[in-house]
N, C-alpha and C positions, 0 to 999 in steps of 0.2 A: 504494500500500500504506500502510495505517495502523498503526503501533507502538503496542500497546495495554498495554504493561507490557515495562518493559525493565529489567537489571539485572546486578551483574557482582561477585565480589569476588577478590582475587588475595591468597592466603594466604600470612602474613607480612609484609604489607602492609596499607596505607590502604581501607578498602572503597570500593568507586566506588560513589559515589551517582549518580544516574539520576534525572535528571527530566524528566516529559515530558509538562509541562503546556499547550505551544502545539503544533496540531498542523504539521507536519513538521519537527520539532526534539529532540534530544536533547541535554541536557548532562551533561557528566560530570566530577564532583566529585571529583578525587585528595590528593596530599597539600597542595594548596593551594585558600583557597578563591577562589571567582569571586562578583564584584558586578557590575551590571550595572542600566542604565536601561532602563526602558522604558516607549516611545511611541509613540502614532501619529504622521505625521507633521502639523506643527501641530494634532495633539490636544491637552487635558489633562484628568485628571491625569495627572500620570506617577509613577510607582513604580520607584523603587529597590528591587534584589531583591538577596540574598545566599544563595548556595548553600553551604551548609558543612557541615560536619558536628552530626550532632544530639548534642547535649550540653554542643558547645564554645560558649565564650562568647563573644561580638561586641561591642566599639561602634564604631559607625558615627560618621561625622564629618564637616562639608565647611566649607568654607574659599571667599573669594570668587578665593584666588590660590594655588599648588603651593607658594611659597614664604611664605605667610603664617606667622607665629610665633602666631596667633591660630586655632585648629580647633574650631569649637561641636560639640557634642556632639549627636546627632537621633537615635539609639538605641540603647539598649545592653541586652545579654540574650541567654540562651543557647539555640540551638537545642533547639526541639523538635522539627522536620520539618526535611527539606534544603533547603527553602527560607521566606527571612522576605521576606517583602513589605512594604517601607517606604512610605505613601501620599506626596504631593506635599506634604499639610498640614504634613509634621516638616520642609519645609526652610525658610530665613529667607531664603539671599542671591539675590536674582535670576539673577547667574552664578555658578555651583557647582564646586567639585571635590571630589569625597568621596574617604574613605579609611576603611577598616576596620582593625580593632587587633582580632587576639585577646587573650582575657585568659583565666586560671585559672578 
């Protein structure tokens, strides 16, 4: 079976976003958002994606270590779709760890 538009919201609450751009998968967006890599294996490029809500603002950041006092910044902006696809070009360090920040 193929899910060809999926969708949910629970009133007084976060709307669940639903996305369900790869086929046999759905993700669903609550009151936190999800980031996620993705690739084939030894493929590239790879894309960083962020599922959030549209209109909150993001930046994105990675770092070559969790504890580095050092975070470059590789994109920042607010959703317009529930999902931002970050290509492989915005990132600098060979080994990565990202982190997102909402902002106002």
């Amino acid at each position: 079976m193929r899910v060809l538009d999926a969708g949910a919201w629970q009133p007084g609450e976060y709307a669940r976003a639903v996305d369900h751009h790869r086929v046999g998968r759905v993700t669903v967006i609550a009151a936190e958002p999800l980031m996620e890599l993705l690739a084939a294996p030894g493929e590239s490029p790879r894309t960083l994606v962020i599922y959030g809500h549209i209109g909150q603002g993001y930046r994105v950041e990675e770092a070559s270590s969790m504890s580095s006092a050092l975070w470059s910044s590789i994109w920042t902006g607010a959703l317009t779709n529930l999902v931002q696809p970050i290509p492989e070009a915005s990132f600098t360090n060979p080994m990565r760890y990202f982190r997102a920040l909402e902002w106002p």
